[in-house]
C-alpha positions as CSV (number, residue, x, y, z in Angstrom):
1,X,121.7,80.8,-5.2
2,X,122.2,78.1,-2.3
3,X,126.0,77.7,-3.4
4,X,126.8,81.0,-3.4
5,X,125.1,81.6,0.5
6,X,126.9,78.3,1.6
7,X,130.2,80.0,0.3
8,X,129.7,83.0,2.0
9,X,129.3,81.6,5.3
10,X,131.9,79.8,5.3
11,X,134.1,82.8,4.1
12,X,132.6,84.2,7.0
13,X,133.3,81.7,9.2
14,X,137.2,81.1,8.1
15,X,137.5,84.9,9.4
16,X,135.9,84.1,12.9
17,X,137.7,81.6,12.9
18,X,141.2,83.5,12.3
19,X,140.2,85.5,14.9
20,X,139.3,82.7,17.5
21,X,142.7,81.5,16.8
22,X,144.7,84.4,17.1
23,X,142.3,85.0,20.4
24,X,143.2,81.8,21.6
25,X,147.4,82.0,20.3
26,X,147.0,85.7,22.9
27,X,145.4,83.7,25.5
28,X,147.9,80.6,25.7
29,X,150.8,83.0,24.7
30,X,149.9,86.0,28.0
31,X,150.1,82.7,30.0
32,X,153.3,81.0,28.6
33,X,154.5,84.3,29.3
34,X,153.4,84.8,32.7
35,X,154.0,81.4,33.8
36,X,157.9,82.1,32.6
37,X,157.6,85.0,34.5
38,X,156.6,83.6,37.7
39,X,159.2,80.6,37.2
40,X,162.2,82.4,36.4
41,X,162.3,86.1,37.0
42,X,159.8,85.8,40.6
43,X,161.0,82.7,41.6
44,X,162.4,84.5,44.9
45,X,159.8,86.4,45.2
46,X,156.5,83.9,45.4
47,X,158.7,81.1,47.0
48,X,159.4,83.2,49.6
49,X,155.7,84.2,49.7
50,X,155.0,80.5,50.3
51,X,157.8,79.7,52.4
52,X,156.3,82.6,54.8
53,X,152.9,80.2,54.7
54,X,154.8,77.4,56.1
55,X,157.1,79.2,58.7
56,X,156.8,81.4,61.5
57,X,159.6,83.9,62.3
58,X,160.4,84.2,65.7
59,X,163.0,87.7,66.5
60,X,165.5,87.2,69.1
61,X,166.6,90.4,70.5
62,X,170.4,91.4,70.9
63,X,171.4,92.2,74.3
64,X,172.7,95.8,74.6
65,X,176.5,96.2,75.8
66,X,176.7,96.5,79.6
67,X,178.4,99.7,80.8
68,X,180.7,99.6,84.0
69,X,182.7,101.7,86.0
70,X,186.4,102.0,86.2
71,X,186.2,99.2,89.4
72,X,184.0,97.1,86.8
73,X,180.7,98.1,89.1
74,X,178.1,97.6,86.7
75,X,176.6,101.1,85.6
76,X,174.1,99.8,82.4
77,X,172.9,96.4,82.3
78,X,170.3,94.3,81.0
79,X,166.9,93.1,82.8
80,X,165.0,90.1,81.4
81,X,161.5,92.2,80.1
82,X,158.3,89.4,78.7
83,X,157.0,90.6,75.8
84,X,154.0,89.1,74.0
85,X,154.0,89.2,70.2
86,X,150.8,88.0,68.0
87,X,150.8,87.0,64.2
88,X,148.0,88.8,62.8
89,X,146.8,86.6,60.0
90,X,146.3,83.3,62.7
91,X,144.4,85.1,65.3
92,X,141.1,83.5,65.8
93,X,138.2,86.6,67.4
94,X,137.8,83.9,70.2
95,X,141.8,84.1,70.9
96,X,141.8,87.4,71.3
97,X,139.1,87.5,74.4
98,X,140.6,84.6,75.3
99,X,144.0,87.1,75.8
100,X,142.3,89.5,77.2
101,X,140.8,87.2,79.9
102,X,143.9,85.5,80.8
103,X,146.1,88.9,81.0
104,X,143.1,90.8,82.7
105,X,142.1,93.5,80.4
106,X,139.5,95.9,80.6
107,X,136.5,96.0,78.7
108,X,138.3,99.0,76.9
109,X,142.0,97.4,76.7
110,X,140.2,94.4,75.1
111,X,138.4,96.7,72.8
112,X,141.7,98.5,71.9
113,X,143.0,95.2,71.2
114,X,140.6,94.3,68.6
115,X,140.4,97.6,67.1
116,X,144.4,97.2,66.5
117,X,144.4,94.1,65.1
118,X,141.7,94.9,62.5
119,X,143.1,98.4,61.6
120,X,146.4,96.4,60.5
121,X,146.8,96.6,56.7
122,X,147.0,93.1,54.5
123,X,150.9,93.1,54.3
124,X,151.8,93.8,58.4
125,X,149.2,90.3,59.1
126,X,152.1,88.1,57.7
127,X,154.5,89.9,60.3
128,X,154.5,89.4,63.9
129,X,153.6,92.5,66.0
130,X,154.3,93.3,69.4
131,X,150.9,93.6,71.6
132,X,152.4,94.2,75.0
133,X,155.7,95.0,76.5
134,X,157.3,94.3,80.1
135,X,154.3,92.1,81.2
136,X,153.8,91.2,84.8
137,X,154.8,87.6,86.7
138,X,150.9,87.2,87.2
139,X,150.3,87.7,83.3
140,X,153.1,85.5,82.0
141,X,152.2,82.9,83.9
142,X,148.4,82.9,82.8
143,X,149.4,83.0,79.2
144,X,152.4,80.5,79.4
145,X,149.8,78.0,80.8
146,X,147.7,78.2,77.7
147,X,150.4,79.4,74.9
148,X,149.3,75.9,73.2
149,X,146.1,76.4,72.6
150,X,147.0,80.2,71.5
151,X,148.9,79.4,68.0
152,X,149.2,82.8,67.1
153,X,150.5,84.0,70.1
154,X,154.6,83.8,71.5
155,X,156.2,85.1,74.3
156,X,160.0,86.3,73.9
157,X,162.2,87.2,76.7
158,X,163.7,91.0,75.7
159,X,167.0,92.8,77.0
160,X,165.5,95.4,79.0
161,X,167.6,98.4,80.1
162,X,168.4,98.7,83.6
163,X,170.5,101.4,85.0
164,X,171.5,100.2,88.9
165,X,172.9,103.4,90.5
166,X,169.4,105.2,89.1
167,X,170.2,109.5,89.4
168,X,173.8,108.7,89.7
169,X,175.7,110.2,86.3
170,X,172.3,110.0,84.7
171,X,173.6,112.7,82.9
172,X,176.4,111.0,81.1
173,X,175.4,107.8,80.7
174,X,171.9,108.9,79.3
175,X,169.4,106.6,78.5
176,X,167.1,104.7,75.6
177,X,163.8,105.5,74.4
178,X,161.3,104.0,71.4
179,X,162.8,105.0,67.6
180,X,160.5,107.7,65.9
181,X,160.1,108.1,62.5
182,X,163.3,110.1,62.0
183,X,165.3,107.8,63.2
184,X,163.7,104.8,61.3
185,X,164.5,107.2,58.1
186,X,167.9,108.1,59.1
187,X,169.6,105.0,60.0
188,X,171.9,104.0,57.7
189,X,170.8,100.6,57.8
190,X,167.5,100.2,56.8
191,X,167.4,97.0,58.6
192,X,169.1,98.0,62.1
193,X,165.9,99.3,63.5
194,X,162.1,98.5,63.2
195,X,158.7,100.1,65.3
196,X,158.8,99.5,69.4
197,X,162.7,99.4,69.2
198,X,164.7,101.4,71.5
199,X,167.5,103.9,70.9
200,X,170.5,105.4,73.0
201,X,168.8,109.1,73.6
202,X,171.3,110.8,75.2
203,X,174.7,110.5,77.2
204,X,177.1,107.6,76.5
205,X,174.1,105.5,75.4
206,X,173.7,107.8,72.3
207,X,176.8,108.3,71.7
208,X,178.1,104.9,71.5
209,X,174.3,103.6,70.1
210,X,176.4,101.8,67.1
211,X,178.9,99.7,69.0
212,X,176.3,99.1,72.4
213,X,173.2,98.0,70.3
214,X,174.2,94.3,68.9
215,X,172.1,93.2,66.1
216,X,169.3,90.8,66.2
217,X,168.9,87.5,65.2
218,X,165.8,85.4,64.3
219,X,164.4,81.4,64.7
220,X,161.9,80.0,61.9
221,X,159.5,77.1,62.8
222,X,157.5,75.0,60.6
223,X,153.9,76.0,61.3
224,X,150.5,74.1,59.7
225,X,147.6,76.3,58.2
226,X,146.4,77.2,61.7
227,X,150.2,77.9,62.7
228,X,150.8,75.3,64.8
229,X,154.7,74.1,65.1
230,X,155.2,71.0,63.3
231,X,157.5,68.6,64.7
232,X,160.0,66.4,63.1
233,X,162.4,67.4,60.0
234,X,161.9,70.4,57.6
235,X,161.0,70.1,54.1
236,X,163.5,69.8,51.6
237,X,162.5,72.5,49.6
238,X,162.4,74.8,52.2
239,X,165.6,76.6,51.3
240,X,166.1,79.2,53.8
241,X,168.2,80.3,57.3
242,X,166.1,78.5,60.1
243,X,168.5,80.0,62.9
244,X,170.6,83.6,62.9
245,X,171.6,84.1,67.0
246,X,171.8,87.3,68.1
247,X,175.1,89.5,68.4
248,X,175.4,91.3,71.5
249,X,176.4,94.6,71.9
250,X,179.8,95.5,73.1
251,X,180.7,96.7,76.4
252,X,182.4,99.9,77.5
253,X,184.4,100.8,80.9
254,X,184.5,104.3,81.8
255,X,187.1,106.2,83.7
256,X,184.4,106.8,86.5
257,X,184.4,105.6,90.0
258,X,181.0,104.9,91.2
259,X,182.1,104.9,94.8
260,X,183.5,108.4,94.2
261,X,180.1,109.4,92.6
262,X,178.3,107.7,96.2
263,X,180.7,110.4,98.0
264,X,179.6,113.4,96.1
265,X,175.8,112.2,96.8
266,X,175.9,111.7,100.3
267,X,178.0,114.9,100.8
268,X,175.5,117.1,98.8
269,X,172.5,115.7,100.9
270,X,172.0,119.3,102.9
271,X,172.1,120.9,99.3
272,X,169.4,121.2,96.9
273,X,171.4,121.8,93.8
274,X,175.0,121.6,92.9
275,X,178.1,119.8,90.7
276,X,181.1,118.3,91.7
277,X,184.1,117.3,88.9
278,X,187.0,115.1,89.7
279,X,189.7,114.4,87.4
280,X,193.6,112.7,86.7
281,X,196.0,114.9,86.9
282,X,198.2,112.8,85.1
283,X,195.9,111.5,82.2
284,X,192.7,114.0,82.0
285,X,190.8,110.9,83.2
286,X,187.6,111.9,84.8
287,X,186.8,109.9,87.8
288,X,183.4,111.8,88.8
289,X,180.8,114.1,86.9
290,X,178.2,114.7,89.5
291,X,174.9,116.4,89.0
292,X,172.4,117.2,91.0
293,X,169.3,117.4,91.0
294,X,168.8,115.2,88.0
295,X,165.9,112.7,86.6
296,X,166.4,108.6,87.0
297,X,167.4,106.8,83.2
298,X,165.2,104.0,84.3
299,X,162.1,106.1,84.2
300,X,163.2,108.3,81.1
301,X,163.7,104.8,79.2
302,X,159.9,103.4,80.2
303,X,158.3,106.9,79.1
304,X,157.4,109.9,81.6
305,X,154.5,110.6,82.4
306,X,152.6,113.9,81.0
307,X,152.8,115.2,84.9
308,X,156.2,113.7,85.7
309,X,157.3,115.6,82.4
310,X,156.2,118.9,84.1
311,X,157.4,118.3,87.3
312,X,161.0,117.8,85.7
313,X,160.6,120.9,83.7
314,X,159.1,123.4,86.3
315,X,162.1,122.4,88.9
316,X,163.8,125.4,89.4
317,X,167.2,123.7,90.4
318,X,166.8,122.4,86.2
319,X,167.6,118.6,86.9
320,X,167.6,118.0,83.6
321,X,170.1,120.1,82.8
322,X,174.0,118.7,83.1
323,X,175.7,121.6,85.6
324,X,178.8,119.7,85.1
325,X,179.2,120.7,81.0
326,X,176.3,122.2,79.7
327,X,175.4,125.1,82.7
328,X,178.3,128.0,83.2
329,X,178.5,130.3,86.3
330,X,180.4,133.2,87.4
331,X,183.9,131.4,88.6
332,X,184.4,133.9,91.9
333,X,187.5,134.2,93.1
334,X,188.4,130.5,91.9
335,X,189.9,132.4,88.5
336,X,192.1,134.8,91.0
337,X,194.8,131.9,89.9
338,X,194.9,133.0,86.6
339,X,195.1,136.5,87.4
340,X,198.0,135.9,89.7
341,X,199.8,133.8,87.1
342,X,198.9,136.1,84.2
343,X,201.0,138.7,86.3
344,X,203.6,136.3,87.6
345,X,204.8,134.6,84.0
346,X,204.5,138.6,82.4
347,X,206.8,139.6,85.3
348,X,204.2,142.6,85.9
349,X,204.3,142.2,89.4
350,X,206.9,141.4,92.4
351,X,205.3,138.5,94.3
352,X,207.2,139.8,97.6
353,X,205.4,143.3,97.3
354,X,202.8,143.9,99.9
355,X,199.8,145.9,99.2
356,X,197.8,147.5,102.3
357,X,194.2,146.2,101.9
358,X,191.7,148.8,104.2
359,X,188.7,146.7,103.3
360,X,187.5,148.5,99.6
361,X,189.3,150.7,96.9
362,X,187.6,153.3,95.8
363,X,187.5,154.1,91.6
364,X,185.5,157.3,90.6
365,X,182.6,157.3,93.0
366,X,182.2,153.8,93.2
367,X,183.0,151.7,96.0
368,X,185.0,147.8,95.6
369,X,184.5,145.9,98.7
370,X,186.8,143.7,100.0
371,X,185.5,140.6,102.1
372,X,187.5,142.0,105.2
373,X,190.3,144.1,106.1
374,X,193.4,142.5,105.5
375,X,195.9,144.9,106.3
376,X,199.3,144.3,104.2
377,X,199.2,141.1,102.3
378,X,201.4,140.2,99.3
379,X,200.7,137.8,96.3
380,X,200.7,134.6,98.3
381,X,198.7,136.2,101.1
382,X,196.3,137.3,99.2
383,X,195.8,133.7,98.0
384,X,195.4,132.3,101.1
385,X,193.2,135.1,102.5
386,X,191.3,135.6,99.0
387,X,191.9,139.3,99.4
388,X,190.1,141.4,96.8
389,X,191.6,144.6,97.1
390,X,195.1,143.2,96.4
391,X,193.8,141.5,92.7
392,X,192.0,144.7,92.2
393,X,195.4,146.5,92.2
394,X,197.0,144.1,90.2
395,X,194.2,143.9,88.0
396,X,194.9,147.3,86.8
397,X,198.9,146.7,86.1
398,X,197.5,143.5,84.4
399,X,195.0,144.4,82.4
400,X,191.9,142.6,80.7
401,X,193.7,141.7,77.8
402,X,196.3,139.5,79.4
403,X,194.1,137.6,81.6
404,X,191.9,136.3,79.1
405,X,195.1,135.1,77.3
406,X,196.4,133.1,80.1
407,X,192.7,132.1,80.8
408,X,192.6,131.0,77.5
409,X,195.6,129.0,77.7
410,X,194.1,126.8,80.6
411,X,190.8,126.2,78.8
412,X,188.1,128.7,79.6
413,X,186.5,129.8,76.1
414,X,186.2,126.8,74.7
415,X,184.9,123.2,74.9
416,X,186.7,120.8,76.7
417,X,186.7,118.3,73.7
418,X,184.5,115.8,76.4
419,X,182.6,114.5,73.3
420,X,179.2,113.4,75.3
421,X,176.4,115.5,75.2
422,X,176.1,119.5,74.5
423,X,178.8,121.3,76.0
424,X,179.3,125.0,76.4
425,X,182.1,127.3,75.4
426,X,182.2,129.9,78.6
427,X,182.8,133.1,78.3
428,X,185.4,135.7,78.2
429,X,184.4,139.2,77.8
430,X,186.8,141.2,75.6
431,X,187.7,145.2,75.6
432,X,185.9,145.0,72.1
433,X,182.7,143.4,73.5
434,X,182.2,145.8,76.6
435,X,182.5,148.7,74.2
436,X,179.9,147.0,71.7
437,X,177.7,146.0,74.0
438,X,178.0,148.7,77.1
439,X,179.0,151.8,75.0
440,X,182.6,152.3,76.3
441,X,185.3,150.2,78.6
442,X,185.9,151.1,82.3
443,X,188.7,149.8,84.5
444,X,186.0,148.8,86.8
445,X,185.2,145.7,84.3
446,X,188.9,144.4,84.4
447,X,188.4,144.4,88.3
448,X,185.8,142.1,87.7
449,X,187.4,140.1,85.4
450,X,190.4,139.8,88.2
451,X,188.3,138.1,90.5
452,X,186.2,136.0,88.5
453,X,183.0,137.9,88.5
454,X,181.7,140.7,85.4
455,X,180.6,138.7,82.5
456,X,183.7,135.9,82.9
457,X,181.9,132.2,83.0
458,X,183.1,128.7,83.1
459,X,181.8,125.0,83.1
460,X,182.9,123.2,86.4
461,X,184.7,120.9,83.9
462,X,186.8,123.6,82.9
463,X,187.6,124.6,86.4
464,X,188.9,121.4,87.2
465,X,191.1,120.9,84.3
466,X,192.0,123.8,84.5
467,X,193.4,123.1,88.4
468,X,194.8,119.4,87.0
469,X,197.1,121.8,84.7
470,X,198.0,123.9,88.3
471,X,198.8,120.9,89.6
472,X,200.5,118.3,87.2
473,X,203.1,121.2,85.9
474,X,201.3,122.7,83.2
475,X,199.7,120.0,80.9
476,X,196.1,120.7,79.9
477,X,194.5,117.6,78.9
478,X,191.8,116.5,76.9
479,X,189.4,115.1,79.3
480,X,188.3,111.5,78.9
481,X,185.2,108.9,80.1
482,X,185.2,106.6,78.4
483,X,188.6,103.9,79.3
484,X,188.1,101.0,76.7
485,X,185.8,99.4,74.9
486,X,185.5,95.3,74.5
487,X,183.6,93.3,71.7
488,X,180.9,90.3,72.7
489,X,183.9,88.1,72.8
490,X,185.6,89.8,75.9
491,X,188.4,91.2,73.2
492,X,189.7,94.7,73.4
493,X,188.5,96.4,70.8
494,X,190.0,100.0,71.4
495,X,192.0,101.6,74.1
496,X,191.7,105.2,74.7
497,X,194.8,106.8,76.0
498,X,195.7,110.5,77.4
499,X,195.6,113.4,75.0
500,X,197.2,116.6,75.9
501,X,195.6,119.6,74.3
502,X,198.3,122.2,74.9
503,X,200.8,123.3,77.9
504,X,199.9,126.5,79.6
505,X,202.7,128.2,79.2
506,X,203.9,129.1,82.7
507,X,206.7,128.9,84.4
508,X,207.3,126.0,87.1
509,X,208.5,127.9,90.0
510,X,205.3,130.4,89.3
511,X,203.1,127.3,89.2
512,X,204.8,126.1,92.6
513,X,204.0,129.4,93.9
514,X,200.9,129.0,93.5
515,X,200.6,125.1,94.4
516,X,201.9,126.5,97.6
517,X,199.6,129.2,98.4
518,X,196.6,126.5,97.5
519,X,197.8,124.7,100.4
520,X,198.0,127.2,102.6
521,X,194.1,128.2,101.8
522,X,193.3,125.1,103.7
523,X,196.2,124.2,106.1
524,X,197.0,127.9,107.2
525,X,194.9,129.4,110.1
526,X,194.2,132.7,107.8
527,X,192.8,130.8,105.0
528,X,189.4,130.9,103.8
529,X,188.7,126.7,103.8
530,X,191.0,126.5,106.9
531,X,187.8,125.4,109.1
532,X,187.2,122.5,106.2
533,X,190.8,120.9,106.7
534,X,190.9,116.8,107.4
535,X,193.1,117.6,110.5
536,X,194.6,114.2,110.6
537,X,193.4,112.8,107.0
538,X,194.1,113.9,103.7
539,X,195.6,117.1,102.9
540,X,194.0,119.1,100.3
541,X,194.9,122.1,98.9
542,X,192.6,124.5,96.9
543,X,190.6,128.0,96.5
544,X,187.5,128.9,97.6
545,X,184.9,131.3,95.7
546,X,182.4,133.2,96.3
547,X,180.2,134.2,92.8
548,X,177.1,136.8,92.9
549,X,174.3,135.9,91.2
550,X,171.7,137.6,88.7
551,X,169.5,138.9,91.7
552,X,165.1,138.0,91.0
553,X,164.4,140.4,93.1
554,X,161.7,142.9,90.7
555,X,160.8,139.5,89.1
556,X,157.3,138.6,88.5
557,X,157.4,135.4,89.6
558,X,157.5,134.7,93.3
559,X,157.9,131.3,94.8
560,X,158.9,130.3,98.3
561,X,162.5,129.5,97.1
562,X,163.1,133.1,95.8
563,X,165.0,134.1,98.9
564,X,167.3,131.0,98.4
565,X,168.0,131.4,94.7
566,X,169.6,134.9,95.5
567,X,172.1,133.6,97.4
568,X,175.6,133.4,95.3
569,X,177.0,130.6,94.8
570,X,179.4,128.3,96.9
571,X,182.9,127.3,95.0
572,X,186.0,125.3,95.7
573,X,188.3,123.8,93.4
574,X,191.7,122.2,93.9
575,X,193.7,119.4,93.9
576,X,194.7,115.9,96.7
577,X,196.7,114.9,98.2
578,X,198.2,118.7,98.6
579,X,201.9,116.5,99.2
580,X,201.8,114.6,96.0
581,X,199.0,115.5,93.7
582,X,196.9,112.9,91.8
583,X,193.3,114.5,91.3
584,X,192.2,117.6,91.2
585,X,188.2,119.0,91.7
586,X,185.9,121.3,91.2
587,X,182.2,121.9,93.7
588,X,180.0,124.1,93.2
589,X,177.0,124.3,95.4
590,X,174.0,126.6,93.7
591,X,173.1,129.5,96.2
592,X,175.4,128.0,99.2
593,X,176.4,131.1,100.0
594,X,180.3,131.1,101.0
595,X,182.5,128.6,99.5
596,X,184.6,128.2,102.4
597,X,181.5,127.2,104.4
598,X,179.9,125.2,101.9
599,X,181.7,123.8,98.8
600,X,185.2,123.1,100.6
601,X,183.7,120.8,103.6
602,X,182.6,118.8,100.5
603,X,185.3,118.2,99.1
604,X,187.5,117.9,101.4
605,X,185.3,114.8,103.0
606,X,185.0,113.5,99.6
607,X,188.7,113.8,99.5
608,X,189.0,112.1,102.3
609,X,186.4,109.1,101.3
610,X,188.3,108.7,98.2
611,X,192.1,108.7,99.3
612,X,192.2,108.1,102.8
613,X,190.6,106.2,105.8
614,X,186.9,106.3,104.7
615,X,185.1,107.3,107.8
616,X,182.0,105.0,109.2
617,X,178.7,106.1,107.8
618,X,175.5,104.5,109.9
């Protein structure tokens, strides 16, 4: 009986026993496994992880491509901004009041601090963080005295964007603000942007965010456990980059000249809102794109404030709209060009033929009103004089159809091909769209047309390529801001040259014609900008305009400026010097009444400022 119980526990026991082995065989085999795991397939991984332990990685920020003029006059540049960075896991609680003494926080900044630094999840306290941007002289100096005893804390000296000439082409050069979360997830590289970056948000500065940006560059220091820098050489296993510098951005040089731009802005002081264009003749070259009213880049880049915001928004002269490209107007008698060459190239009227202008023409029961009586004026008179009645008559031999052709031909209808920003098309209203939209056509909307009023509308970029083409012979270019582009090493790295778009399709002597009567708008004692001449300076030649505007009169809102935004609109676009041609304009002054009276004294002292014997400003 006793040998057969000693037999069955040991039966019993050899099966524990096969089962503590194969436990144990599981055990050892899960961490051969694991162990080859670690070693050969996460070897990056974990020694990575422990090289992080041992390092401290310090960003070094690329600085952004500086933008200049066409002079080199620096238009974009580069402040120094201090900016205090933190690595979570080595802040002690006592560092941060000790922070928030030195850099004079409020009981509730401190708190803020705090609540930050504990609300960051397990795998953002390995990283640094940025705590504050842009920090005063008074705090830098407080922390830079005690940055040794702060481990955790560094100090790095960031690119921050400075735009000198502040309102100044604010419009095209645009400005930077912090990526969002869209842009995080659409950049192509993943890398190229991280939180508290900035990003080109409009203007050139958007547009050329790729090429002005640079990328960044890093330095890694050998820290101890409580992230102190180590001194002396690195470890030998330490197998990564200890040093990447920084690549700056490239730079860009526009076609612009920023003393032309200073012209513009002193001349426009009287007026509240307007938009001057100035451009090559020769190459489509812009040399100004002035604005105004319009917001500063250096306070759009450091963040508006919720009542600034408003302020910009509930402007009724729109500053933060571009008049230049985006806004269109009524073109006045500016457009009577076209309609005078739409007749001249078709051979639909004799240029020598005078036309007796009593002050109105009467259609139906409806009354045209001239702006005086001019008596008998032919084709070129009626230039000069900006008679209405004479386009009127020629507007009916004409005809709608053909002048949106020829208009077409010099650019109105479509973009200008500028490539910064939104642009609009303009507008030219067809026989087809009057009868959609008003029921039926009536010769009284060709009349319109003729003189640039109805439902015709035009950027002031388009005006004043349009004139270049007038002036240069018929060659309507592509217009262009931006001259070259050079990489961090001072290297061109691309050129942009002219590009015509099309030729008009006129004549030349029709165009000289026309060059002629332009002149005479300015030099002749009959013309309408004849009071606006540089007598001794500069000659200019051009055409003045007059445009009505959408009246607010039966308007709810009221506001003390009401009387002064139903004024029409100011015009006068052209070309200098009248002799031998090399720019041509267009100004536009928003509810300045007359153009004679107040867009051409504009430009002819810009004119003046620009190509001749600048007079002395105090």
């Amino acid at each position: 009986m006793i040998t057969l119980s000693q037999r069955r526990e040991v039966g019993e026991f050899r099966k524990r026993y096969r089962w503590m082995a194969l436990f144990v065989v599981l055990v050892f085999g899960g961490i051969i496994v694991r162990v080859a795991q670690v070693q050969l397939f996460q070897q990056d991984r974990w020694s990575g992880i422990a090289q992080q332990n041992i390092t401290k990685t310090l960003e070094l920020p690329a600085t952004r491509g500086v933008i200049r003029d066409l002079e080199g006059r620096v238009v974009a540049s580069n402040r120094p901004s201090y900016d205090v960075y933190a690595t979570p896991r080595l802040l002690q609680p006592e560092d941060l009041e000790r922070i928030g003494s030195l850099m004079g926080l409020s009981e509730e900044q401190s708190t803020a601090l705090k609540t930050r630094i504990e609300d960051l999840p397990p795998e953002r306290r390995t990283h640094q963080i940025e705590l504050y941007r842009d920090i005063d002289r008074d705090q830098l100096a407080a922390l830079e005295t005690h940055l040794a005893e702060l481990a955790a804390l560094d100090i790095i000296t960031v690119p921050l964007r400075d735009y000198p000439y502040h309102t100044l082409g604010a419009h095209l050069v645009g400005y930077l603000n912090e990526v969002n979360e869209s842009d995080l997830r659409s950049a192509a590289d993943a890398s190229a942007y991280r939180p508290g970056d900035r990003i080109g948000r409009n203007g050139l500065e958007k547009r050329y965010e790729s090429l002005l940006k640079g990328s960044r560059g890093f330095r890694r220091e050998v820290v101890d456990a409580r992230g102190k820098p180590l001194r002396g050489d690195r470890p030998d296993s330490l197998e990564v980059e200890m040093l990447r510098k920084p690549v700056p951005g490239h730079d860009i040089q526009l076609t612009l000249d920023m003393r032309l731009m200073e012209a513009f802005d002193r001349a426009f002081r009287p007026h509240p809102s307007g938009a001057a264009v100035v451009v090559d003749i020769h190459t489509g070259a812009v040399r100004a794109l002035y604005s105004k009213p319009v917001y500063d880049p250096n306070e759009m880049s450091s963040g508006l404030s919720t009542r600034r915001y408003a302020e910009l928004t509930g402007d009724p002269f729109r500053p933060l709209i571009d008049k230049t490209i985006y806004e269109t107007y009524f073109p006045g008698s500016t457009f009577k060009v076209i309609t005078a060459l739409a007749a001249l190239q078709d051979t639909v009227v004799d240029p020598m033929q005078r036309v007796e202008c009593n002050g109105f023409i009467k259609i139906g029961r409806q009354k045209f009103r001239c702006n005086k009586r001019h008596e008998w004026v032919d084709l070129y008179d009626s230039v000069v004089q900006s008679c209405n009645v004479y386009f009127w008559e020629l507007a009916e031999e004409v005809g709608i159809e053909r002048i949106n052709r020829f208009a077409e031909a010099f650019g109105f209808a479509e973009r200008t091909g500028i490539g910064v920003n939104s642009e609009a098309e303009g507008f030219l209203a067809t026989r087809e769209w009057y009868e959609k939209h008003y029921g039926a056509f009536r010769i009284g909307y060709t009349l319109n047309t003729a003189i640039g009023q109805g439902n015709t509308r035009v950027t002031v970029l388009q005006l004043a390529l349009a004139y270049a083409a007038i002036a240069n012979g018929g060659a309507l270019y592509v217009p262009q801001v931006v001259q070259n582009v050079r990489a961090p090493d001072g290297s061109l790295s691309e050129t942009f040259q002219p590009r015509v778009k099309r030729q008009v399709g006129v004549a030349a002597r029709h165009l000289d014609l026309i060059r002629r009567s332009l002149v005479d708008v300015v030099q002749d004692e009959d013309g309408t900008a004849f009071r606006a001449r540089n007598e001794e300076g500069v000659r200019v030649a051009g055409k003045t305009g007059t445009a009505q505007v959408v009246s607010r009169k039966g308007r709810s809102e009221e506001s003390s400026s009401a009387w002064y935004l139903d004024r029409s609109h100011g015009w006068f676009a052209g070309f200098a010097p009248a002799e031998d041609p090399q720019v041509a304009f267009a100004v536009l002054v928003e509810h300045g009444g007359s153009g004679g009276a107040s867009a051409a004294p504009i430009a002819t002292w810009v004119m003046q400022q620009y190509l001749g014997e600048p007079e002395k400003t105090e």
